[in-house]
C-alpha positions in Angstrom: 138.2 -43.0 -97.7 136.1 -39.7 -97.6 133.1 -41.7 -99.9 133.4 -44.4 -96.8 133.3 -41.8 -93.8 130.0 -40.2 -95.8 128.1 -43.2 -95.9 129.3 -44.2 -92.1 127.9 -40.8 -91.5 124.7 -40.7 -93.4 124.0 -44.0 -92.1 123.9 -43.0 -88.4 121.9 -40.1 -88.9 119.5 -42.7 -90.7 119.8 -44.5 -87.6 119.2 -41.6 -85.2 116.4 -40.1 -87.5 114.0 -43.1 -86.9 115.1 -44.2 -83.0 113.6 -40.0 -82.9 110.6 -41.1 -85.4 109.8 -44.4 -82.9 110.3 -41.9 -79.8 107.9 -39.8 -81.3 105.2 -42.7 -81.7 105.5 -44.0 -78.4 107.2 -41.4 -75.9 105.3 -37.9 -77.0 105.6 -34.7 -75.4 104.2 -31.7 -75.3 106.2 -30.6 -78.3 108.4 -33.2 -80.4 111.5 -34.7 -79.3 114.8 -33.0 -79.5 117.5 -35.7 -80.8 119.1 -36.8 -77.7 116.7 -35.8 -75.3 116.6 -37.8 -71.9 113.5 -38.0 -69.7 116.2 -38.2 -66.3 116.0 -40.5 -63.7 112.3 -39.9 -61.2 112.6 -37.5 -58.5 112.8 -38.6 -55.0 109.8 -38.2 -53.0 110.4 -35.6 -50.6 109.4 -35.6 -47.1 106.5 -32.7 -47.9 104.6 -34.6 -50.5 100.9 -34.5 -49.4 99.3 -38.4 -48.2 103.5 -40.2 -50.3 102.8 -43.2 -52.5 99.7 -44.3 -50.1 97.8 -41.3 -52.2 99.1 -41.9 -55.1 98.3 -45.6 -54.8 94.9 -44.4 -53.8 94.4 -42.3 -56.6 95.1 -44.9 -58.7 93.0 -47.4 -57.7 89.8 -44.7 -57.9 90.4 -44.1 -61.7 91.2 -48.2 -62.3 88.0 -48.6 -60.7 86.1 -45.8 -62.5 87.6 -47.6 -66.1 86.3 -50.7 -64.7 82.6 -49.5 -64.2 82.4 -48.2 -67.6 83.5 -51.0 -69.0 80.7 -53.4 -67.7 78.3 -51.4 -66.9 75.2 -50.9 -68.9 73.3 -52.9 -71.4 75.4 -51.5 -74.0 77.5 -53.9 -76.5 80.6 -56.0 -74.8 79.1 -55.5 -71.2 80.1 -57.7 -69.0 83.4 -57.9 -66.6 86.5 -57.9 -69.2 89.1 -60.5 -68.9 92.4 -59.4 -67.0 95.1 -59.4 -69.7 97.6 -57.3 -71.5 96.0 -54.6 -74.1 97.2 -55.9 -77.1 94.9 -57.9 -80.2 92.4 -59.8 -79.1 93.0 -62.0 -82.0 96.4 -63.7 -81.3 97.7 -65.3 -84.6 95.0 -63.5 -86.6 96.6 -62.4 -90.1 98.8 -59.1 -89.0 98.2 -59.6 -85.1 100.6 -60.6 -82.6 100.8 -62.4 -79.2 100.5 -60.9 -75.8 104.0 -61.7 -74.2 103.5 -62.9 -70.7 103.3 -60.7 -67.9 106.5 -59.4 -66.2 106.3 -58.7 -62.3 106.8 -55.2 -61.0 107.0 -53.5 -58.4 103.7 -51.2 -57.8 103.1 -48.8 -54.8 101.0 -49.9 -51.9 97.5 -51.0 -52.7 97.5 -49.7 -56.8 96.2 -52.3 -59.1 97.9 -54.3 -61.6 99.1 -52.7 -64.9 98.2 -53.0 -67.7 94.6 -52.8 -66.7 92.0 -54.9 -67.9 91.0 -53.9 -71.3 87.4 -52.9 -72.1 84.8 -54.9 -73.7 85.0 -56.1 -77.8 85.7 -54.8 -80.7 84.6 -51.1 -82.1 84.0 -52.3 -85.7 84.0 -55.3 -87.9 87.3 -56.8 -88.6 90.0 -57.0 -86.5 91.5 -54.0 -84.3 94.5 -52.7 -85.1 97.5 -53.3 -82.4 101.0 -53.0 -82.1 101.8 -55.0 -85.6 100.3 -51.9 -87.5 102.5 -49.2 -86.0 105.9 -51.2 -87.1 106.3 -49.3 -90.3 104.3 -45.9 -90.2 105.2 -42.7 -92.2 104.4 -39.2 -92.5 104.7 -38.7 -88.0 103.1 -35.6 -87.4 102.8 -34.0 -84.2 99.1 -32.7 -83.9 99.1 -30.3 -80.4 98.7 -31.8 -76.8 96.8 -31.0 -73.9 96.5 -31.3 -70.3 97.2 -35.4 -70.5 97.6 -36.2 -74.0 99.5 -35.7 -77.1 98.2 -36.2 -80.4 100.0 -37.2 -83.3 98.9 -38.4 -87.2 100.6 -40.7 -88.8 100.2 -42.8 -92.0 99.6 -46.8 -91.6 101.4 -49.3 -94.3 98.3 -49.5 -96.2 98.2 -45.7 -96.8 95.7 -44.7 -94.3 96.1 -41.9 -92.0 95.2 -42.8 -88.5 95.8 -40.2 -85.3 98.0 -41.6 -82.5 96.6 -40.6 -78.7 99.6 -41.3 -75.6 100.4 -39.9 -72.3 102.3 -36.4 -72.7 105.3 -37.1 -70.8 106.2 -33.3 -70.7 102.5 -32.6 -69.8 101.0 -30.7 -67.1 99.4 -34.0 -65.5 102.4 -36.4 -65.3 104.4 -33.7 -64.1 102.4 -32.1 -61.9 102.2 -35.7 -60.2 106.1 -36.1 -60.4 106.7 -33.2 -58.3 104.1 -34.2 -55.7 105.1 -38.2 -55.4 108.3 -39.0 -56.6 107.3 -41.9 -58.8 107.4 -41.5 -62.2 105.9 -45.0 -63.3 103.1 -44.6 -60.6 102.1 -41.6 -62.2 102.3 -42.3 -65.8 99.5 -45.1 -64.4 97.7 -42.6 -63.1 97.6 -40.5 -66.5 97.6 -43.4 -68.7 94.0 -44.5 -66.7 92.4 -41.2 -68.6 93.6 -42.5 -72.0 92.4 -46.1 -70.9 88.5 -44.7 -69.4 88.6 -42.6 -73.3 88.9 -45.3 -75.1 86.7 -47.6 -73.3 84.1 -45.0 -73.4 84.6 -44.4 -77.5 84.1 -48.0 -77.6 80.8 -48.1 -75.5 79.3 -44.7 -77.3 79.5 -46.1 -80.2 78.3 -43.4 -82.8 78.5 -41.3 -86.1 79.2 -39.0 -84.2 82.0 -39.9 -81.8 85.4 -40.4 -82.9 86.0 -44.3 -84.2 88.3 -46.4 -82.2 90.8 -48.3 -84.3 92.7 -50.3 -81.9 95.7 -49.5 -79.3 98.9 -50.9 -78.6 101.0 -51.4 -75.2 104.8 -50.9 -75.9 107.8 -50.3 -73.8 109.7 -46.8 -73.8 112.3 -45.2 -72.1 112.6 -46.1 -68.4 108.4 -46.8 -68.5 106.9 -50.2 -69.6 104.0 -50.6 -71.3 103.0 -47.1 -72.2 99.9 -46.9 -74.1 99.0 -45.6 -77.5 95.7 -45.6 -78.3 94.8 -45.7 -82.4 91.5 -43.6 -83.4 90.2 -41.9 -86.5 91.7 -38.6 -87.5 89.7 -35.9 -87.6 90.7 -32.1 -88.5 90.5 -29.7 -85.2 87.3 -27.5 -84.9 88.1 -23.5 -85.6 85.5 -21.5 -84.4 86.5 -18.7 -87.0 87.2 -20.4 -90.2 83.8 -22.0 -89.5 82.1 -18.4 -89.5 83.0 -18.4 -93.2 81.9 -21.8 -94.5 78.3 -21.3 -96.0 75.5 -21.6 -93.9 74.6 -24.9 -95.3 78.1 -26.5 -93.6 77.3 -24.8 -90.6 73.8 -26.3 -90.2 75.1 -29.6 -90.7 77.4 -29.3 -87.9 75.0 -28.1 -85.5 72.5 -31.1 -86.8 75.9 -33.0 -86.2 75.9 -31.8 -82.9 72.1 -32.2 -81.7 72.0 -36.0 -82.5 75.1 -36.4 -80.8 73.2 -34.8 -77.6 70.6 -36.9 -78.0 72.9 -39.9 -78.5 74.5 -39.3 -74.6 71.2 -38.6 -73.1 70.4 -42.4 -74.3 73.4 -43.9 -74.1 73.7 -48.1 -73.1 75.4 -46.4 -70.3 72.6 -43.6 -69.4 73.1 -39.9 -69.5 76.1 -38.9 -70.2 77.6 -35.7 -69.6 80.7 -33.7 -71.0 82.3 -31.7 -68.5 85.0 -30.0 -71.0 82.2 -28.9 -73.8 84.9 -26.6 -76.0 84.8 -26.7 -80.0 88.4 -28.0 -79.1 87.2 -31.5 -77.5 85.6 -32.1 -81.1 86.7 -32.5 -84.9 85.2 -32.8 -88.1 85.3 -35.5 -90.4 84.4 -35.5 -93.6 82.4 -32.6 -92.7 80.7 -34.5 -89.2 81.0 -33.0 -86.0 82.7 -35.8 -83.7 83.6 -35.8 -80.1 87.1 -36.9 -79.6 87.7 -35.9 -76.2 86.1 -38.0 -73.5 88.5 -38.5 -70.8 86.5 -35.8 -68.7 83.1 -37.4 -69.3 80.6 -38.4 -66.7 78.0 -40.8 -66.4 76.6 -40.2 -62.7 74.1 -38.1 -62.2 74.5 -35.5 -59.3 73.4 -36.6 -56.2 70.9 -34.4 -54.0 69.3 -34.2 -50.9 66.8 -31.2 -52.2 66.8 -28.6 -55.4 69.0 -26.9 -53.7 71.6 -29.3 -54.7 70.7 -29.2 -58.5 71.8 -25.6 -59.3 73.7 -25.2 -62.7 75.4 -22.6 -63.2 76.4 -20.7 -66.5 77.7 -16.9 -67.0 74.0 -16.2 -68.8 72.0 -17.7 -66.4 71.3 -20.5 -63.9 69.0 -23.2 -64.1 67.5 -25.1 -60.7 66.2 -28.7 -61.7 64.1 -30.8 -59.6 65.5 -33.4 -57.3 64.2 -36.7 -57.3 62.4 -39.5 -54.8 66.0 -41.6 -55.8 68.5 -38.9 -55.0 69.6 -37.9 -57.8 69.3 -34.4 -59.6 66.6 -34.7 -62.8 68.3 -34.9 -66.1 71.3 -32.4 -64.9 73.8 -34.4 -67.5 71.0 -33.6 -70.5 70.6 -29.9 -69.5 74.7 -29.4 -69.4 74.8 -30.6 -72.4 72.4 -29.4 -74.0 72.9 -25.8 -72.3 76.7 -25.9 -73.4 76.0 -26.5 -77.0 73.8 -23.5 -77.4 76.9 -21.4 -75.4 79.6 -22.6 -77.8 78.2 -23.9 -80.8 74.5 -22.6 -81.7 74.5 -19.4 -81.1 77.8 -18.5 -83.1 76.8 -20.8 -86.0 72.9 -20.5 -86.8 72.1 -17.1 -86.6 74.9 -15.7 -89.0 73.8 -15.4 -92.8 70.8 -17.7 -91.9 68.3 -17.9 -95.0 65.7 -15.0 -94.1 62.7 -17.1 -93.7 64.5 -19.1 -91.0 66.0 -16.3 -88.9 62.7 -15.8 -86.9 62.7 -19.6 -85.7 66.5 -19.1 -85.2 65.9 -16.3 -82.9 63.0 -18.4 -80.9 65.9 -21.3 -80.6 68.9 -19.0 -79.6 67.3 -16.5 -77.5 65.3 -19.2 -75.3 68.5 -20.0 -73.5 70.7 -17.0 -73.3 68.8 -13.4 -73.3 65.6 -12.5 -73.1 64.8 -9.8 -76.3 63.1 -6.7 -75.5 62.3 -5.3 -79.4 61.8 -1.4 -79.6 63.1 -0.6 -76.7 66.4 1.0 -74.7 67.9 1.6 -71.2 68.9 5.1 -70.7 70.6 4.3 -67.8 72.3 1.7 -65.6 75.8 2.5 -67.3 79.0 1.5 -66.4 82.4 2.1 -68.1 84.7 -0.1 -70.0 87.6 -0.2 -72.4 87.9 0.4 -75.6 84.0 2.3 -75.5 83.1 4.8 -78.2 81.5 6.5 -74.7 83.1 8.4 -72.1 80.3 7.6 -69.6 79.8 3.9 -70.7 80.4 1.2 -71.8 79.9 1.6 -75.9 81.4 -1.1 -78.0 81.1 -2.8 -81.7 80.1 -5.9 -82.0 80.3 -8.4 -85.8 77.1 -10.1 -84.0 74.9 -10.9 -81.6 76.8 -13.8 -80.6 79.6 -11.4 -80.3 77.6 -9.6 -77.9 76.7 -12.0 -75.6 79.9 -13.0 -75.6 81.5 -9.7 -74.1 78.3 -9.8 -71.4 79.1 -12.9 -70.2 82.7 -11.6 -69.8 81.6 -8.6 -67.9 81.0 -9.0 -64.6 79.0 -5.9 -64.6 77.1 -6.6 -67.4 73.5 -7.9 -67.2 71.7 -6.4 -70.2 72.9 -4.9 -73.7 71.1 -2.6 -75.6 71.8 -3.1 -79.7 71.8 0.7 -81.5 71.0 1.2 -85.7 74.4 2.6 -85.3 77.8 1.3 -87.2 80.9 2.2 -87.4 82.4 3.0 -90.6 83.9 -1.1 -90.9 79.8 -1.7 -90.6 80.6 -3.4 -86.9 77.2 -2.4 -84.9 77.1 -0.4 -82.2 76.2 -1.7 -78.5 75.3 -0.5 -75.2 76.1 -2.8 -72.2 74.8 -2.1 -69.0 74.6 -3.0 -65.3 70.7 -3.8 -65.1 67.1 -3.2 -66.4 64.9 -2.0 -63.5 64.2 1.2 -65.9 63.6 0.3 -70.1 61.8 2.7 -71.8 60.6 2.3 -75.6 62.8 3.1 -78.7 62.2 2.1 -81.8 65.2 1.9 -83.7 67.0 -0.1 -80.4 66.5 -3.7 -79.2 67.5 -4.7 -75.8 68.6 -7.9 -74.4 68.4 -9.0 -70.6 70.1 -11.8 -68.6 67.2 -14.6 -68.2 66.7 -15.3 -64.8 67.1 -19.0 -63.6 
């Protein structure tokens, strides 16, 4: 009797284990599931909720459309307007594919479009894309992190692949954040789930080495939301900015190389310039030792529009750049230049300089200095100070610094700072030494100093 209650128990908490595992796949949140966790029943929308379902309805239809214009637009591969029909294989009764099940009806809010959206245009690669019929009988679920609309997870397919897992975070800031303002929890997983869809249409029209490979996606029903979507990509290890700092310089030059063809890539893309509005190391990974952008839900392919060059100011914490504006109305090449400009701030000038060969380090200089701080070599500024914690100076502001890119780094993070003077002085960890100050109306030579000053735009 006790041998039968054991299995009877074992055999439930199989049960349980992998209705968690399948929750996991196709429900994430921003953390995994606790067994037994419910996602409740959707708020009511209160009588305070700014514009009711009309917004939401509204908003919706603005990112639907947005997904749309990417997905025909441009003489890239697959243009062309895509058929209207459930995101599954596009290869029904292909070896390992399965049929799209006809559409159910559903209620939406006033004026949203249809859902599931239309897909986007073919294939990523050669063979056919991976849907709903490869996720049956994964392994290994991992949960990877999450951010402000997605969670990430990596799991391993039934041919022993590993393969990272993209869905809306149902505990994330985005869908809930929307809950609270309309009410409707299926309206705004839409909403959310239209980032996820415009990302994945745009990996498959930026086609690159150096963007993240789509595999495929898959449209499945969970809790109380149909069709959520799980998009199936190439799995990449996240980009740490200090473990980086002590690869060889070698590694580090191949992900800046990495990086530069990339740049080039979106300023020529089928769809035109493109522009990446979140440009942190953690919007990329590396495979295989390639830089790849993974995150794209925040990219933009519209130039700014202007009336004058007054209109076509960017603005960094170094410096600001004023670019022309053009006969058509649009601001010259502003996509290229954020790019370009955000590179330098968070990749090349962290990555190049240190332990450089020596008889690179004066071209690296020309490279990194050209769009941060202009150098001032054998000179100082005696005065200008202004004080700051921790500082080695009472009157001052005195800190140590691993390297230049450190330095610039605490400037830009100063609002008083516009200059830094660099000393031949150490402390006893061999950290160097470094004045900041509040201007440079008065520099005065020094030879064993180097100044730095803000560039103006």
């Amino acid at each position: 009797m006790r041998r039968r209650r054991a299995a009877v128990a074992a055999g439930f908490c199989a049960s349980f284990l992998l209705g968690s595992v399948l929750n996991v796949l196709f429900a994430p949140g921003s953390e995994p599931p606790r067994p037994g966790q419910s996602p409740g029943p959707s708020p009511a929308p209160g009588p305070g909720r700014r514009g009711g379902r009309g917004e939401l309805a509204r908003q919706i239809r603005a990112r639907y459309e947005e997904v749309q214009r990417y997905s025909r637009g441009g003489p890239g591969p697959g243009a062309g307007r895509p058929e209207r029909r459930r995101l599954m294989d596009l290869a029904p009764g292909g070896p390992g594919l399965q049929r799209p099940r006809p559409p159910r009806a559903r209620p939406l809010p006033d004026g949203a479009p249809g859902w599931p959206p239309a897909p986007g245009p073919g294939s990523p690669g050669p063979g056919p894309r991976l849907g709903c019929a490869a996720l049956r009988n994964v392994s290994g679920a991992q949960y990877l992190g999450s951010g402000y609309t997605k969670a990430v997870y990596r799991v391993r397919l039934p041919g022993g692949a590993a393969v990272a897992l993209k869905a809306v975070d149902f505990s994330g800031h985005d869908l809930g954040s929307c809950v609270r303002e309309f009410g409707a929890r299926r309206g705004c997983y839409r909403l959310a789930a239209h980032k996820l869809l415009k990302e994945m249409v745009l990996l498959e029209r930026l086609r690159h080495p150096n963007v993240l490979q789509l595999f495929g996606y898959c449209y499945q029903d969970s809790e109380d939301i149909p069709d959520t979507l799980t998009t199936i990509t190439e799995l990449g290890a996240p980009v740490e900015m200090i473990q980086l700092l002590q690869t060889s310089w070698e590694d580090r030059f191949r992900i800046c190389l990495s990086l530069g063809r990339l740049l080039h890539h979106l300023a020529h893309s089928p769809l035109g310039s493109v522009t990446l509005l979140d440009f942190r190391p953690r919007q990329f990974v590396l495979v295989d030792g390639e830089l790849k952008v993974t995150d794209l839900d925040d990219a933009r392919v519209e130039e700014t529009p202007c009336t004058g060059s007054a209109d076509c100011i960017l603005e960094f914490p170094a410096r600001n750049f004023t670019l022309p504006c053009s006969a058509q109305g649009w601001c010259e090449a502003m996509n290229e230049k954020r790019n370009l400009y955000n590179a330098y701030r968070f990749f090349f000038t962290y990555l190049l300089p240190h332990s450089a060969p020596p008889s690179l380090r004066p071209l690296l200089d020309s490279i990194v200095n050209a769009t941060e701080y202009q150098r001032l070599p054998d000179s100082t500024i005696p005065q200008e100070d202004y004080r700051c914690w921790p500082s080695y100076h009472h009157g001052g502001c005195l800190l140590s610094v691993f390297n230049l890119a450190e330095a610039v780094d605490i400037c830009e993070n100063h609002a008083q700072c516009q200059a830094f003077v660099v000393t031949n002085q150490t402390t006893w960890t061999g950290r160097q030494l470094v004045f900041f100050k509040t201007g440079w109306s008065h520099v005065v030579p020094d030879p064993s100093k180097t100044t730095y000053v803000r560039a103006s735009g």
